[in-house]
C-alpha positions in Angstrom: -34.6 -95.9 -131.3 -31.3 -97.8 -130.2 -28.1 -97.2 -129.2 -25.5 -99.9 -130.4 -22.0 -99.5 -128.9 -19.1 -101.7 -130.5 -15.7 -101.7 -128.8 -12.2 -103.9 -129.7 -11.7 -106.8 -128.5 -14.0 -109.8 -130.1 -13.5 -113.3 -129.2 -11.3 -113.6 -131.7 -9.5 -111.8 -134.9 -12.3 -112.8 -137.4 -15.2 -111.9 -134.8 -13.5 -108.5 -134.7 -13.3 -108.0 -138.6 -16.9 -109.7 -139.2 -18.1 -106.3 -137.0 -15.3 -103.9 -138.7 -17.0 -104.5 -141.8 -20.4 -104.5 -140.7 -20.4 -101.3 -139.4 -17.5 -99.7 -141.3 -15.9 -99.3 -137.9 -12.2 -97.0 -138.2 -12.0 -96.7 -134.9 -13.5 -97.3 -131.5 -15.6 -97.0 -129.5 -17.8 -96.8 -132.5 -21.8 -95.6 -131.4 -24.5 -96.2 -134.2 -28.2 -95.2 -134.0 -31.2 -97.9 -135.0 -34.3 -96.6 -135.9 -37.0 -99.3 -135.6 -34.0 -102.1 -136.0 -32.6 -100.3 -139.3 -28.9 -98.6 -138.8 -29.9 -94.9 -139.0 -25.9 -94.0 -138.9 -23.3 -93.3 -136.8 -23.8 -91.2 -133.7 -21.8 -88.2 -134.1 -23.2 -86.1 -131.2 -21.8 -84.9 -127.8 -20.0 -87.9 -125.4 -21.6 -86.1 -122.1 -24.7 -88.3 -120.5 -26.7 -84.8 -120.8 -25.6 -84.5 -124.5 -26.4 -87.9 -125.2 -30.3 -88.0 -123.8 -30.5 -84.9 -125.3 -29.5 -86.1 -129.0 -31.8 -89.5 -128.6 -34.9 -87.3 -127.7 -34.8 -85.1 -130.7 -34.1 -87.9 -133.0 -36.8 -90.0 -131.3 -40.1 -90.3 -132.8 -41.3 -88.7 -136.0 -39.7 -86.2 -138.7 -41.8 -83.7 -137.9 -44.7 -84.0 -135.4 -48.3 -83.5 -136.0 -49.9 -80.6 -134.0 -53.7 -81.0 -133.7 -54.5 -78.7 -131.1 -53.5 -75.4 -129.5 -52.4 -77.8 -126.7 -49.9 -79.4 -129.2 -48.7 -76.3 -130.1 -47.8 -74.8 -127.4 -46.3 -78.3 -125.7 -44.0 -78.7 -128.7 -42.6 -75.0 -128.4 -42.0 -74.7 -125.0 -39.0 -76.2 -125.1 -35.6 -75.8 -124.4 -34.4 -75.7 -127.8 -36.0 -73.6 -131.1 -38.5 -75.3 -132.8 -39.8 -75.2 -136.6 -43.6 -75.5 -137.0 -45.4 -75.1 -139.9 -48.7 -74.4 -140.8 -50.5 -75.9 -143.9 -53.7 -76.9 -145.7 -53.9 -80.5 -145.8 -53.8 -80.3 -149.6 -50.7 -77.9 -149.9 -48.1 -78.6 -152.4 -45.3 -76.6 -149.8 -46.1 -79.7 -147.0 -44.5 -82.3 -148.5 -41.2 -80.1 -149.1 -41.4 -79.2 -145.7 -41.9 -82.8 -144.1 -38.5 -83.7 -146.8 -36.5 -80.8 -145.0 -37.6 -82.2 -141.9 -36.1 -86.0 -142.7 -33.1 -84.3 -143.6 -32.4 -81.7 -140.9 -34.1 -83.3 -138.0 -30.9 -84.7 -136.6 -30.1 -80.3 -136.1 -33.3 -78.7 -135.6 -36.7 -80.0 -134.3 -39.8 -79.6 -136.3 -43.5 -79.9 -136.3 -46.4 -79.1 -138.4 -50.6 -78.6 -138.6 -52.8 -79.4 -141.3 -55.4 -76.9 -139.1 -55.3 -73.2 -140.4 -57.0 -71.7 -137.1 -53.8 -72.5 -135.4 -51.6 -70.8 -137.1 -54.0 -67.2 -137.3 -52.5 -65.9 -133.5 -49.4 -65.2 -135.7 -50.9 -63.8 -138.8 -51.5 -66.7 -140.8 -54.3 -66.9 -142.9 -53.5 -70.3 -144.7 -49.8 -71.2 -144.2 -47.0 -70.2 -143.4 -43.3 -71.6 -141.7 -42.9 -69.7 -138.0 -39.3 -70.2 -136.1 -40.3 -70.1 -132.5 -37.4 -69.5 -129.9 -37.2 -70.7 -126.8 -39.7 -69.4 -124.0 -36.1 -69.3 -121.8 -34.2 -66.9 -124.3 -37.5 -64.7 -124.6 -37.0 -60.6 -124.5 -38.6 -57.8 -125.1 -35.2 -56.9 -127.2 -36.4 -59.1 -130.0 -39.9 -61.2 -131.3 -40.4 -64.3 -129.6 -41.0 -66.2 -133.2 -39.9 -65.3 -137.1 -42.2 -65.7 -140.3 -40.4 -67.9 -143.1 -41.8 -65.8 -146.2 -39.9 -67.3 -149.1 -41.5 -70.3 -151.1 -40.6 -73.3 -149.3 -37.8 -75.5 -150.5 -35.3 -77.4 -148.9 -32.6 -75.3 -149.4 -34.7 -71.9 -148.6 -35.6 -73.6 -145.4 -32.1 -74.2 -144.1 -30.7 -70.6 -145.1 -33.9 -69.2 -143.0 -33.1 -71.6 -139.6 -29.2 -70.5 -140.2 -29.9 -67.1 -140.5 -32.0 -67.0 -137.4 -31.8 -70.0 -135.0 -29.9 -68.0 -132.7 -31.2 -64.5 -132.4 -29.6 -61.7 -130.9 -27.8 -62.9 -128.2 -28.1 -67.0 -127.5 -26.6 -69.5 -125.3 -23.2 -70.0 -125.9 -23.0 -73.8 -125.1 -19.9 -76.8 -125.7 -22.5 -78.2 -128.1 -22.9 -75.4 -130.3 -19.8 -73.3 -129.6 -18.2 -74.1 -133.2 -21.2 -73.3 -135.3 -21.3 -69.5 -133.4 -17.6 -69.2 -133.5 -17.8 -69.4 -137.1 -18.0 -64.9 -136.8 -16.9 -62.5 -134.5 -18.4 -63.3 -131.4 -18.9 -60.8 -128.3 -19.2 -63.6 -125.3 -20.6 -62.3 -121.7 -19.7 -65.1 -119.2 -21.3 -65.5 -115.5 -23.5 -67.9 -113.5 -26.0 -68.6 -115.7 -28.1 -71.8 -115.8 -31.6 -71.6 -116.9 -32.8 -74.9 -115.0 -31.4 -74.0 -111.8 -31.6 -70.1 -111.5 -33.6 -68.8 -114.8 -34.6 -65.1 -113.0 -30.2 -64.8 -112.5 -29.9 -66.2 -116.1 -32.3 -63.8 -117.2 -32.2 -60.9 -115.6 -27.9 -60.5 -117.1 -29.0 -61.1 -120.6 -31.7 -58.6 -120.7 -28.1 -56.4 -119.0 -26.7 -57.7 -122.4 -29.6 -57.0 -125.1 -30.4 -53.6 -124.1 -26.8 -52.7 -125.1 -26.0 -55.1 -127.9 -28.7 -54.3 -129.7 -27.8 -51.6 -130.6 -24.7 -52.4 -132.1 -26.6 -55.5 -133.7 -25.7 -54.3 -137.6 -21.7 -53.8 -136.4 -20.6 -57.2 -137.9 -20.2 -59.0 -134.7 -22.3 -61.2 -132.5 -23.3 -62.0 -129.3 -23.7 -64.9 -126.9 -24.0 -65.6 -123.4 -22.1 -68.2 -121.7 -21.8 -70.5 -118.1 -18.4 -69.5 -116.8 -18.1 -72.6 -115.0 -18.3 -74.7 -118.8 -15.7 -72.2 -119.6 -13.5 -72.0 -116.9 -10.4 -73.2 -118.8 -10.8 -71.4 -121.3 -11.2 -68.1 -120.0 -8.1 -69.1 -117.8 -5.9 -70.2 -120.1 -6.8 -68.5 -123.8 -7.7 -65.0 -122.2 -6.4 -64.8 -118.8 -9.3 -64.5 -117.1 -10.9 -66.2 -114.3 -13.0 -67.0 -111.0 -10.8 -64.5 -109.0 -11.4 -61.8 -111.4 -15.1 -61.4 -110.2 -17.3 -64.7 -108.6 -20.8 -62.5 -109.4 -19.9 -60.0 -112.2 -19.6 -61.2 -115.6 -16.4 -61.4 -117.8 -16.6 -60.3 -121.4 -14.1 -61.6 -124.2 -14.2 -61.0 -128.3 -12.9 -63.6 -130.3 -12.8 -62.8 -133.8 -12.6 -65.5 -136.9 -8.9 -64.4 -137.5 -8.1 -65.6 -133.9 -7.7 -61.6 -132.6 -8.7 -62.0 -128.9 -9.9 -59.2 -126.4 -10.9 -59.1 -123.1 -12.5 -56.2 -121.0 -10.6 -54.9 -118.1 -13.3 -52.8 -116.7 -15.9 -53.8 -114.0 -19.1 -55.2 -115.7 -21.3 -52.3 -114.3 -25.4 -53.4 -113.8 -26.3 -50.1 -116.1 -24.3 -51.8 -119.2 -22.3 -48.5 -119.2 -18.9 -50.6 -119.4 -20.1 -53.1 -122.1 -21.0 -50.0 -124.2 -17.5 -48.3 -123.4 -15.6 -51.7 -124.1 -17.7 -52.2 -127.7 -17.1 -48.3 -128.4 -13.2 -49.0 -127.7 -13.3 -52.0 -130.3 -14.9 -50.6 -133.4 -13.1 -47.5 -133.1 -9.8 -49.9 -133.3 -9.0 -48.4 -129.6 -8.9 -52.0 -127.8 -5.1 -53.9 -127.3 -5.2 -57.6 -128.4 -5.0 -60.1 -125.3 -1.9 -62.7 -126.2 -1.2 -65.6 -124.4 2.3 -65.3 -124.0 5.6 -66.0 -121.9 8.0 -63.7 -120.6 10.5 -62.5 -123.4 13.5 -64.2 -122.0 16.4 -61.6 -120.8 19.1 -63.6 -122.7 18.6 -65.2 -125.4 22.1 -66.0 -126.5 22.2 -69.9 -126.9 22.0 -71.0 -130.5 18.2 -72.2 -130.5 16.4 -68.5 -129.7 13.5 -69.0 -127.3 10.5 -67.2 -128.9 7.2 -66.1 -126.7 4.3 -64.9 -128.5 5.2 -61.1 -127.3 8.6 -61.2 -129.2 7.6 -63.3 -132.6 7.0 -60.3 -134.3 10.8 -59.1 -133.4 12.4 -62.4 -134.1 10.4 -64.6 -136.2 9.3 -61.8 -138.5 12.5 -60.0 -138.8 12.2 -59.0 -142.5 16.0 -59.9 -144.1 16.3 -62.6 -141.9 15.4 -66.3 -142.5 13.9 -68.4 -139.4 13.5 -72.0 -139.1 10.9 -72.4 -135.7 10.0 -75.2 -133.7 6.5 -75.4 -132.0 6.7 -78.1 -129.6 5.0 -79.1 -126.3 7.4 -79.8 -123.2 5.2 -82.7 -122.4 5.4 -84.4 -126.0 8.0 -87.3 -126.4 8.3 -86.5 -130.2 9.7 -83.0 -129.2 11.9 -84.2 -126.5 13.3 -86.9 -129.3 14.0 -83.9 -131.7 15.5 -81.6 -129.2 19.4 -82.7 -129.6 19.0 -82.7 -133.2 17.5 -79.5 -133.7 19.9 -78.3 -130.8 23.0 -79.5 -133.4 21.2 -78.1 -136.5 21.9 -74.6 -134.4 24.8 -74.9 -133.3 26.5 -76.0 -136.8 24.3 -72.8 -138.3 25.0 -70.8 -135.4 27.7 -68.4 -137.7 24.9 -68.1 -140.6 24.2 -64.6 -140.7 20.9 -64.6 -142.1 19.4 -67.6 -140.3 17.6 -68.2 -137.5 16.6 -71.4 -135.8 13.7 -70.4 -133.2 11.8 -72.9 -131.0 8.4 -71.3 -129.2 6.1 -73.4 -126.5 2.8 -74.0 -128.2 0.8 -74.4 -125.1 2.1 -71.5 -122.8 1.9 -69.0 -126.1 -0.7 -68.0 -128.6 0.3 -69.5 -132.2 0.7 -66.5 -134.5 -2.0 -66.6 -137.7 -0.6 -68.1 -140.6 1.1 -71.0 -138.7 -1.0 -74.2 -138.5 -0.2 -76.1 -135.3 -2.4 -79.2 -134.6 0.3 -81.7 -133.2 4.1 -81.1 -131.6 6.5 -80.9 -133.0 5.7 -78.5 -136.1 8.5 -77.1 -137.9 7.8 -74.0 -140.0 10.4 -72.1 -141.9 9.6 -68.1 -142.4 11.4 -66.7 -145.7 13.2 -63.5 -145.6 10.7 -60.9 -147.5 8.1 -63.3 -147.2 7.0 -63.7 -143.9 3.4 -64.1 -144.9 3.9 -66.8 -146.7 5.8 -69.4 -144.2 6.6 -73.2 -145.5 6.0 -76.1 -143.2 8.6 -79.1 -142.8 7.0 -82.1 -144.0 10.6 -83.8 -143.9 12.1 -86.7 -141.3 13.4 -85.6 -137.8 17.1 -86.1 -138.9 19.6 -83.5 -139.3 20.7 -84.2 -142.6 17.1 -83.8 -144.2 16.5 -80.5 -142.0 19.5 -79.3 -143.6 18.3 -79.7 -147.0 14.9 -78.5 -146.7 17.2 -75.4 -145.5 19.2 -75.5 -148.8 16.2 -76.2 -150.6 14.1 -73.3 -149.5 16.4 -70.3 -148.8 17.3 -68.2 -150.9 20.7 -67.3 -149.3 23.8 -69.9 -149.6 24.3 -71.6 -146.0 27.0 -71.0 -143.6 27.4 -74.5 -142.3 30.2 -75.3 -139.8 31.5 -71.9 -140.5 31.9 -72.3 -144.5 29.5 -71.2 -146.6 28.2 -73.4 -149.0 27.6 -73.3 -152.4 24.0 -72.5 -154.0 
């Protein structure tokens, strides 16, 4: 298996476009994988060295490999990631299902498989059977060290099992797979942990972890453990947290899929007592949200209102009122282009009654839910009496076609210059 890295700048136009359309290249650098010289696809894995060799090892080699000994076995799963073995007589009609989910999941999960029944009898198996082995790193005596697949064996059956239990109780929180947990409420506990260079440290603060997350395990949230140090920004900038808070102690946050964020205050203690107390706070609805936000400014008088995430909810959301707000970036060229504009949009609605135009900094305060921000500037306009339900500008930057997406979308005739204008 082959890397095959393609980059602008051919020897000449039609060099480049001969490659563009070879590989269907949209952009660059463009990474493909070759398996045996045939184009196997586009590499859409991690851009770190580490993630890299890690992606080209579990794609190298076979689908699913063949375990012919106890030696095999225990080779292939102690490993750093889960593995997938199954267990078959050579004749089996669920084998050849299983080797297809292999082909087709391999690039996620790694799999083997033995055609030798006495391998598979340690765990119960009499003829066959699919067993999800965790890795020996992440073992506890908080949960089984392997789960039995024991639903007919299909494609689809076989992914919903990995989903539903890849991870376990309480895994490693890495950048790799950090969007795939995120997808639910997610406890985090962050410290020094890195199980190649200090696995009894690593260790000994998740078993700290299990023995009091599992028993809120059927609550609706999960769990992870995490390196601070991959985190570090994060927990800096999205939760206010940090190195200074505590360089030994770990730091616990909640992030739920609605974007709520929490963060515990208290000392980690080493008997889990503060965990607990922190989880008790949060299902009984006790815990205050953790916002990013800037100071509320102590005048606010000039006809763009500054809004922080701390006073949205007083100006933004103001139920009779209309708001136009800018999200911007103070860094952004775009936003520093619209500022006189939108400044003279203000000023010649500065009379308007029932209208205000707002302008918030994106990066130095959490975007409220609802409000879809992905690039600077974003221009949303919040209706009076239906604040839920705020429309985003899709218009040009120029005054005249902000003030008709105004006249378009209030309800309320304009006060323009002082005269009001006409619905």
């Amino acid at each position: 298996m082959h890397f095959l890295q393609e980059t602008e700048g051919g020897e000449d136009e039609g060099h480049e476009l001969e490659h563009r359309e070879g590989f269907g290249a949209s952009a660059y650098p463009l990474l493909k994988v070759f398996r045996n010289g045939v184009d196997a696809g586009s590499y859409d894995g991690p851009r770190t060295t580490e993630g890299m060799v890690h992606y080209m090892k579990k794609r190298a080699g076979p689908d699913s490999v063949l375990l012919r000994t106890e030696e095999d076995l225990q080779a292939f799963v102690n490993n750093y990631d889960p593995s997938i073995v199954g267990f078959f007589p050579p004749d089996s009609a669920g084998l050849p299902e299983f080797l297809k989910a292999a082909a087709l999941l391999r690039e996620q999960f790694r799999f083997a498989h033995s055609v030798d029944p006495d391998l598979g009898r340690p765990y119960s198996l009499q003829q066959h059977g699919v067993l999800l082995f965790r890795p020996p790193r992440l073992s506890s005596r908080f949960e089984e060290d392997s789960v039995l697949f024991k639903d007919q064996v299909t494609v689809a059956a076989l992914r919903r099992f990995i989903r539903d239990n890849l991870y376990g109780l309480c895994p490693h929180l890495t950048l790799e797979n950090k969007d795939r947990l995120r997808v639910r409420d997610l406890l985090t506990v962050y410290y020094n942990l890195d199980y190649r260079l200090n696995p009894t440290g690593s260790k000994y603060w998740r078993n700290r972890v299990m023995k009091v997350v599992s028993r809120y395990s059927s609550r609706g949230l999960s769990f992870a453990v995490a390196n601070k140090h991959d985190f570090l920004s994060e927990l800096e900038e999205d939760f206010g947290l940090g190195m200074s808070e505590s360089a030994e102690l770990p730091l616990v946050t909640i992030q739920t899929r609605l974007g709520h964020k929490f963060t515990m205050r208290e000392e980690f203690t080493r008997d889990g007592s503060s965990l607990e107390r922190f989880l008790d706070d949060y299902f009984s609805g006790l815990l205050k949200r953790f916002i990013k936000s800037q100071s509320v400014p102590e005048n606010n008088n000039s006809p763009v209102k500054v809004v922080v995430a701390e006073s949205f909810e007083d100006v933004v959301n103001q139920p009779d009122k209309d708001v136009l707000v800018q999200f911007f970036s103070p860094r952004c060229p775009h936003c520093k282009k619209l500022s006189p504009v939108y400044t003279e949009l203000a000023q010649q609605l500065y009379l308007d009654p029932n209208l205000i135009i707002a302008e918030m900094d994106a990066t130095a305060n959490d975007v409220p839910l609802g409000y879809d921000v992905q690039g600077f500037p974003t221009i949303y306009f919040a209706p009076a009496g239906k604040k839920d339900q705020p429309i985003r500008y899709e218009g040009t930057r120029e005054l005249k076609d902000l003030v008709r997406f105004l006249k378009r979308e209030s309800r309320r005739a304009l006060v323009l210059n002082g005269v009001r204008e006409e619905l």
